[in-house]
C-alpha positions, -999 to +999 in steps of 0.1 A: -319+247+678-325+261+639-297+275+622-317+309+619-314+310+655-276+312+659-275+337+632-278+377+640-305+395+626-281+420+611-250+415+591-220+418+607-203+446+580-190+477+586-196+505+564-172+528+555-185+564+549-180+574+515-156+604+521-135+583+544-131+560+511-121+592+490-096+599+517-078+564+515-080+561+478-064+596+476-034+583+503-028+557+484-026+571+454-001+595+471+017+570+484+021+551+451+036+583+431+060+597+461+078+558+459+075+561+421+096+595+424+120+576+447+134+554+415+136+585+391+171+591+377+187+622+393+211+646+377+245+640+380+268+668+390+300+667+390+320+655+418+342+673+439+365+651+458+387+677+470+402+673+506+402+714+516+366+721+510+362+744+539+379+779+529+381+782+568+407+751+566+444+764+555+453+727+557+424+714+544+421+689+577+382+708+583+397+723+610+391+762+616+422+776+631+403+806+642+415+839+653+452+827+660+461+809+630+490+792+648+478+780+680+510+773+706+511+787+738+540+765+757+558+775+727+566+736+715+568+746+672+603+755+660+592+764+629+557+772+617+565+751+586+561+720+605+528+729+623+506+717+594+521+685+590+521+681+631+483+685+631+480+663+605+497+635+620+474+642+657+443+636+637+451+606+623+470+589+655+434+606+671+412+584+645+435+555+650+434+551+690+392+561+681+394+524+659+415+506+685+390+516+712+361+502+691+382+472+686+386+469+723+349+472+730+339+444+700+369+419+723+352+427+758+317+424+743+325+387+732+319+392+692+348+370+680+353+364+640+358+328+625 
């Protein structure tokens, strides 16, 4: 057996059409400016770090009263002065049991922490 034997007749290249080529170079190309834009310095603004953002939020909690304002039906507020303060203190016992639960889950999942 010759060596011209075990060899095909044709080459085994694929050609790419020529507009396919444009296409890809033209991606690329793309590709290359949109993560060049990615590393551009943006304008600073300046920040605005404060809580009562929401003009809807009395308290500035983010929470909309709505309608009622002072929301109490079983009548539990003696004074409305201390309402604000009340809600306050619900939200963040609300966020804490929200960490304790996560807590709990990590413990029953196994994840321990040297």
């Amino acid at each position: 057996m010759s060596m011209s034997t075990l060899r095909p007749s044709r080459p085994c290249v694929a050609t790419i059409p020529r507009e396919e080529i444009e296409i890809m170079k033209t991606a690329a190309a793309l590709a290359l400016i949109g993560s060049a834009a990615a590393f551009a310095p943006v304008q600073q603004g300046r920040v605005n770090t404060a809580i009562a953002g929401d003009a809807r939020s009395p308290d500035g909690l983010g929470v909309d009263p709505g309608p009622l304002d002072l929301f109490d039906p079983l009548g539990l507020v003696e004074d409305a002065d201390s309402f604000p303060r009340r809600r306050a203190v619900e939200i963040k016992h609300g966020r804490i049991a929200m960490a304790a639960f996560i807590g709990m889950m990590v413990q029953e999942l196994g994840i321990t922490f040297p």
